[in-house]
DSSP file (Angstrom, degrees, kcal/mol; ACC not computed):
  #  RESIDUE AA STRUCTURE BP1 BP2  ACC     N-H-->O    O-->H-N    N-H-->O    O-->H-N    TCO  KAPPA ALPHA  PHI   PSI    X-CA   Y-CA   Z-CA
    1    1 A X              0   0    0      0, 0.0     2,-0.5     0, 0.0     0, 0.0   0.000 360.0 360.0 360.0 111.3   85.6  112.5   67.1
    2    2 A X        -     0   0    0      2,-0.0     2,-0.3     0, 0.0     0, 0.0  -0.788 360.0-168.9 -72.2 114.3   88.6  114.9   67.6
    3    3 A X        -     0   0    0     -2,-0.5     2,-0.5     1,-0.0     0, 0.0  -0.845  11.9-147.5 -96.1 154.9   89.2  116.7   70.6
    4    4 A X        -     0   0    0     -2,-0.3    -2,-0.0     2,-0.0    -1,-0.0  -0.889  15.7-127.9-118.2 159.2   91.8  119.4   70.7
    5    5 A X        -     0   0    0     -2,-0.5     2,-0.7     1,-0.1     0, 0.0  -0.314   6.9-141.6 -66.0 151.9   93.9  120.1   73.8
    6    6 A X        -     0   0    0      2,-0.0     2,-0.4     0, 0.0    -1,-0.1  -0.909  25.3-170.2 -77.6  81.4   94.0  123.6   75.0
    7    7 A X        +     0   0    0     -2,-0.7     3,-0.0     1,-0.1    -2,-0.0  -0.731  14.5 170.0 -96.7 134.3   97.8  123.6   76.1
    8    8 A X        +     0   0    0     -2,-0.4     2,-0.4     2,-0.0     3,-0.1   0.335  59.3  60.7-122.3  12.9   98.5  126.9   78.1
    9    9 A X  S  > S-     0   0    0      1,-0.2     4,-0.5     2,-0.0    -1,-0.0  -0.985  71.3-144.2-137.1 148.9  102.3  126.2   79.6
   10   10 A X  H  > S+     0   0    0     -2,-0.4     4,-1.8     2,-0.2     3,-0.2   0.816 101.3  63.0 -60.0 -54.2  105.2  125.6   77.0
   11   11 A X  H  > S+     0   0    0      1,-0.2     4,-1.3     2,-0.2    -1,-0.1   0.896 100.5  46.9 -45.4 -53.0  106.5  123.2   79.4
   12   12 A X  H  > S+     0   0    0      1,-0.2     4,-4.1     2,-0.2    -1,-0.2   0.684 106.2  58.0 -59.3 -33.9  103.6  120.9   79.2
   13   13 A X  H  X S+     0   0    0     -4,-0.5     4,-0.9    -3,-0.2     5,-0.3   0.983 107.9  50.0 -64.6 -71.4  103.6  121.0   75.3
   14   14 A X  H  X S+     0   0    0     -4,-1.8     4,-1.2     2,-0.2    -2,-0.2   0.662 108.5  49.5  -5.6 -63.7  107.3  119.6   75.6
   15   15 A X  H >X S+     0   0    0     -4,-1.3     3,-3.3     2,-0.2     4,-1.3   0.966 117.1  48.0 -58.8 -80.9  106.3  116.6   78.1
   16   16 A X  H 3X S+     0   0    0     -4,-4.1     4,-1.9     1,-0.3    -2,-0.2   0.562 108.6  45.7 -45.7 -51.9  103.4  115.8   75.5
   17   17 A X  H 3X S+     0   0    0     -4,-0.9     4,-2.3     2,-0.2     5,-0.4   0.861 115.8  49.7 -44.4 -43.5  105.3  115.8   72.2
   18   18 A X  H XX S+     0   0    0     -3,-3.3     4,-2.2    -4,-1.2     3,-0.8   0.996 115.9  43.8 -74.8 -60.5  108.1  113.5   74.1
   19   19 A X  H >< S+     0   0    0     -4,-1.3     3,-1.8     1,-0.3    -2,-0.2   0.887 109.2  60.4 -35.6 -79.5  105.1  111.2   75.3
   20   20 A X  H >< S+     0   0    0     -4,-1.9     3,-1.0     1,-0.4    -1,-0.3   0.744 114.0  33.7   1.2 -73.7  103.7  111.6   71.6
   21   21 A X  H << S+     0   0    0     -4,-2.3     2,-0.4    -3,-0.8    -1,-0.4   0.791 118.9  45.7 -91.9 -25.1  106.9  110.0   70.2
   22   22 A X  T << S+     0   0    0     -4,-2.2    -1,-0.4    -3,-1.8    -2,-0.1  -0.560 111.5  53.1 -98.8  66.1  108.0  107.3   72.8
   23   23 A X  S <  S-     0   0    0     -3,-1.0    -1,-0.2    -2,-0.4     5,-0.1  -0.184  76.7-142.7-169.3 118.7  104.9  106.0   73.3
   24   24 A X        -     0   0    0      3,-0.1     4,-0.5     1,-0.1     3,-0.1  -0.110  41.3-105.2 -71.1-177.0  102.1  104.4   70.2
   25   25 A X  S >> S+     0   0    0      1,-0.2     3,-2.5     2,-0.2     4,-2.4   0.942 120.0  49.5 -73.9 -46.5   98.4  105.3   71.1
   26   26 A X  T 34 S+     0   0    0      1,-0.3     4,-0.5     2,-0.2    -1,-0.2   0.803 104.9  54.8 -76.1  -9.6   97.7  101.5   72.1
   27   27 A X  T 34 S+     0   0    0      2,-0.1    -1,-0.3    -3,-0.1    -2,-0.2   0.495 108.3  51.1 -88.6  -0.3  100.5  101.6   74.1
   28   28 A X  T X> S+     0   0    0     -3,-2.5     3,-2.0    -4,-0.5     4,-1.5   0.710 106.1  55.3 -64.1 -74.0   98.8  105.0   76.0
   29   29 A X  H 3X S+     0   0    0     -4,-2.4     4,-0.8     1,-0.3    -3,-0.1   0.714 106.6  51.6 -68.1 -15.1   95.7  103.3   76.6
   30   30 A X  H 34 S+     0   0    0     -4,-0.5    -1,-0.3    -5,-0.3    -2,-0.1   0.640 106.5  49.5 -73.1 -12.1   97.5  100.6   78.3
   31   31 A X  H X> S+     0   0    0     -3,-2.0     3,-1.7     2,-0.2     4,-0.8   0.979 112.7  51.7 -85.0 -86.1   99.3  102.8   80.6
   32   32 A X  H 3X S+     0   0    0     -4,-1.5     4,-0.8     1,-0.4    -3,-0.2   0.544 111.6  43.6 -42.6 -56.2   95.9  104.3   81.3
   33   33 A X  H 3X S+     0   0    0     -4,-0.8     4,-1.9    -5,-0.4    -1,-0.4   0.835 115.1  48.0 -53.9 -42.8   94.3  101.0   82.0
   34   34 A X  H X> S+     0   0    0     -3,-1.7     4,-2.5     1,-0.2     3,-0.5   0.986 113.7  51.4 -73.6 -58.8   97.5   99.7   84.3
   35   35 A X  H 3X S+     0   0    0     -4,-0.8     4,-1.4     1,-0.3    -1,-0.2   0.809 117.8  39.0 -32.3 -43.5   97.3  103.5   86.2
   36   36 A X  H 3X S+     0   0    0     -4,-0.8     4,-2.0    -5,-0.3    -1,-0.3   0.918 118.9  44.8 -83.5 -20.1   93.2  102.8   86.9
   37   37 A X  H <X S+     0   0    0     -4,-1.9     4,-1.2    -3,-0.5    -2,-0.3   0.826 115.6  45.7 -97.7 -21.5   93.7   99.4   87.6
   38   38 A X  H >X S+     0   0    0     -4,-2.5     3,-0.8    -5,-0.2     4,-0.6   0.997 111.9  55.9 -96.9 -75.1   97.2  100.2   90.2
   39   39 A X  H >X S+     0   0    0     -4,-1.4     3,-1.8     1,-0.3     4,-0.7   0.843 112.5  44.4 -72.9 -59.7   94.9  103.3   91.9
   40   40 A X  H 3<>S+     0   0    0     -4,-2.0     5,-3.1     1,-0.3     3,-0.5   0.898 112.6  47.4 -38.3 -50.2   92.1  100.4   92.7
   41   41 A X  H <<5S+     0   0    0     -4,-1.2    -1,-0.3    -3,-0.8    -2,-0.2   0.453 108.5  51.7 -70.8  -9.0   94.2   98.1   93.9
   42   42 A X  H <<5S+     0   0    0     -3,-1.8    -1,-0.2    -4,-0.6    -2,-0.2   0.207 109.3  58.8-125.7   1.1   96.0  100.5   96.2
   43   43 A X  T  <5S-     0   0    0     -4,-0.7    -2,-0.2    -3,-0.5    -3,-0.1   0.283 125.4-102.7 -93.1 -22.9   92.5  101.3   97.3
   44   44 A X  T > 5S+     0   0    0      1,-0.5     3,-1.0    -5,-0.1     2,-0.4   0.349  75.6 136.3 109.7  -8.5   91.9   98.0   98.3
   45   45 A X  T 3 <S-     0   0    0     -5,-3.1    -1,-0.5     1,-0.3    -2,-0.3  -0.776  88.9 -12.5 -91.1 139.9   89.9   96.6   95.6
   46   46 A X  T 3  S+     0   0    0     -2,-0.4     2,-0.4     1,-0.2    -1,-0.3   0.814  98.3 153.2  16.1  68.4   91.0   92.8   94.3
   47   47 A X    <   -     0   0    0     -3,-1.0    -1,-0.2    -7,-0.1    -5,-0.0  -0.996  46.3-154.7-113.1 132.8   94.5   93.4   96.7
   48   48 A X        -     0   0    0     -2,-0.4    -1,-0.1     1,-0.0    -2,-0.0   0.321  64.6 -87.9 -73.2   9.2   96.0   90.4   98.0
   49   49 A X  S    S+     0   0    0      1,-0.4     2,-0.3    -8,-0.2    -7,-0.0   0.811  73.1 161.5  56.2  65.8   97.3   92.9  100.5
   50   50 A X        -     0   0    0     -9,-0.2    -1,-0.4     1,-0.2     0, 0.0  -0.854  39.4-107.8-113.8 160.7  100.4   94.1   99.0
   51   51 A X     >  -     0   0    0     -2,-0.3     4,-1.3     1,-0.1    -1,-0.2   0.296  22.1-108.2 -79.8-163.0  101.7   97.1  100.1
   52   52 A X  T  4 S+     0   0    0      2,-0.2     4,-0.5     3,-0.1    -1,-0.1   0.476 119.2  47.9 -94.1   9.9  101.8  100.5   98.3
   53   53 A X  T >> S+     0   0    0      2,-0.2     4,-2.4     3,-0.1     3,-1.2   0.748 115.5  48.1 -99.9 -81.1  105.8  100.4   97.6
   54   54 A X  H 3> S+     0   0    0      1,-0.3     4,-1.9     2,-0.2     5,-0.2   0.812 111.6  50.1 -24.3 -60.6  105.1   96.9   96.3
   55   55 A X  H 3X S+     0   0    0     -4,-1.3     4,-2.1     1,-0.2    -1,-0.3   0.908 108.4  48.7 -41.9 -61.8  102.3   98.3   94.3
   56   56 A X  H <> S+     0   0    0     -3,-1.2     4,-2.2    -4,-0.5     5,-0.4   0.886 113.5  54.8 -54.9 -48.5  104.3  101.2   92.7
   57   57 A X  H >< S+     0   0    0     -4,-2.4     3,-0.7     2,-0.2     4,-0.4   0.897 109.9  38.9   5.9-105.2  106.8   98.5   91.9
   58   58 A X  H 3X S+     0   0    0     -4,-1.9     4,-3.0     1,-0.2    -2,-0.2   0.728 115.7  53.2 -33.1 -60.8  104.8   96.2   90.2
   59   59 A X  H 3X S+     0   0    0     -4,-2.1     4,-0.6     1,-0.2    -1,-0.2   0.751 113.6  48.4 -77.6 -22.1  102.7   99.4   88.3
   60   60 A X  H << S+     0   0    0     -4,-2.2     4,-0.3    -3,-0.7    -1,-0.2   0.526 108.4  54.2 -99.3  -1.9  106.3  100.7   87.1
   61   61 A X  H  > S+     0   0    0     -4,-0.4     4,-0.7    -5,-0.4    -2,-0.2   0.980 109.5  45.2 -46.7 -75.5  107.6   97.4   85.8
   62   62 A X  H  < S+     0   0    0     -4,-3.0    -2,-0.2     2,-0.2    -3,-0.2   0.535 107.3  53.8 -74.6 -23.1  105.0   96.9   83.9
   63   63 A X  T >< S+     0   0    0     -4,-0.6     3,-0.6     1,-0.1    -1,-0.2   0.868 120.8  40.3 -65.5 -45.2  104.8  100.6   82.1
   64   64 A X  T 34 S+     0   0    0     -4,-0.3     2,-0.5     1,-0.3    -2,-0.2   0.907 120.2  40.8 -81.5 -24.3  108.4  100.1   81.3
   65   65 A X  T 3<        0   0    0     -4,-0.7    -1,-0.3     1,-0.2    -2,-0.1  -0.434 360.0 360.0-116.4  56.5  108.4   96.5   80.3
   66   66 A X    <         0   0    0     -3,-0.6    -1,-0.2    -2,-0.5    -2,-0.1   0.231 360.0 360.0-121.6 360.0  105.1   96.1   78.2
Protein backbone atom coordinates (compact mmCIF):
# COMPACT_ATOMS: atom_id res chain seq x y z
CA UNK A 1 0.00 0.00 0.00
CA UNK A 2 1.11 3.54 -0.76
CA UNK A 3 0.34 6.34 1.24
CA UNK A 4 1.04 9.83 -0.09
CA UNK A 5 2.04 12.71 2.31
CA UNK A 6 0.11 15.83 2.08
CA UNK A 7 3.19 18.24 2.61
CA UNK A 8 1.75 21.89 3.13
CA UNK A 9 5.11 23.95 4.32
CA UNK A 10 8.15 24.08 1.79
CA UNK A 11 10.28 23.90 4.75
CA UNK A 12 9.06 20.50 5.82
CA UNK A 13 9.44 19.09 2.21
CA UNK A 14 13.30 20.17 2.53
CA UNK A 15 13.81 18.34 6.12
CA UNK A 16 12.12 15.22 4.30
CA UNK A 17 14.01 15.01 1.08
CA UNK A 18 17.45 15.49 3.34
CA UNK A 19 16.04 12.60 5.66
CA UNK A 20 15.10 10.73 2.33
CA UNK A 21 18.73 10.65 1.24
CA UNK A 22 20.81 10.28 4.48
CA UNK A 23 18.87 7.79 5.88
CA UNK A 24 17.76 3.98 3.94
CA UNK A 25 14.08 2.89 4.86
CA UNK A 26 15.43 0.08 7.33
CA UNK A 27 17.53 2.42 8.81
CA UNK A 28 14.02 4.77 9.45
CA UNK A 29 12.28 2.01 10.96
CA UNK A 30 15.07 1.70 13.36
CA UNK A 31 15.12 5.13 14.39
CA UNK A 32 11.43 4.69 14.86
CA UNK A 33 11.79 1.59 16.99
CA UNK A 34 14.91 3.23 19.20
CA UNK A 35 12.41 6.68 19.56
CA UNK A 36 9.34 4.26 20.87
CA UNK A 37 11.54 2.20 22.81
CA UNK A 38 13.69 5.74 24.48
CA UNK A 39 9.91 7.43 25.14
CA UNK A 40 9.05 4.06 27.31
CA UNK A 41 11.93 3.86 29.03
CA UNK A 42 11.85 7.52 29.96
CA UNK A 43 8.38 6.62 31.11
CA UNK A 44 9.53 4.20 33.34
CA UNK A 45 8.88 1.04 31.61
CA UNK A 46 12.03 -1.71 31.82
CA UNK A 47 14.37 1.57 33.29
CA UNK A 48 17.15 0.59 35.43
CA UNK A 49 16.54 4.11 36.67
CA UNK A 50 18.61 6.17 34.45
CA UNK A 51 18.00 9.51 34.19
CA UNK A 52 16.45 11.47 31.29
CA UNK A 53 19.90 13.23 30.19
CA UNK A 54 21.38 9.77 30.41
CA UNK A 55 18.48 8.55 28.40
CA UNK A 56 18.78 11.21 25.60
CA UNK A 57 22.42 10.24 25.57
CA UNK A 58 22.12 6.79 25.07
CA UNK A 59 18.91 7.33 22.37
CA UNK A 60 21.35 9.86 20.36
CA UNK A 61 24.34 7.49 20.31
CA UNK A 62 22.72 5.03 18.97
CA UNK A 63 20.67 7.04 15.97
CA UNK A 64 24.07 8.29 14.96
CA UNK A 65 26.11 5.16 15.45
CA UNK A 66 23.80 2.35 14.07
Amino acid sequence: MVKTLELRSDWFLKEYKSAAQNYSSAQTARIISLLREYDLRSKGVDNDNTDEEELMKELFWKILNQ
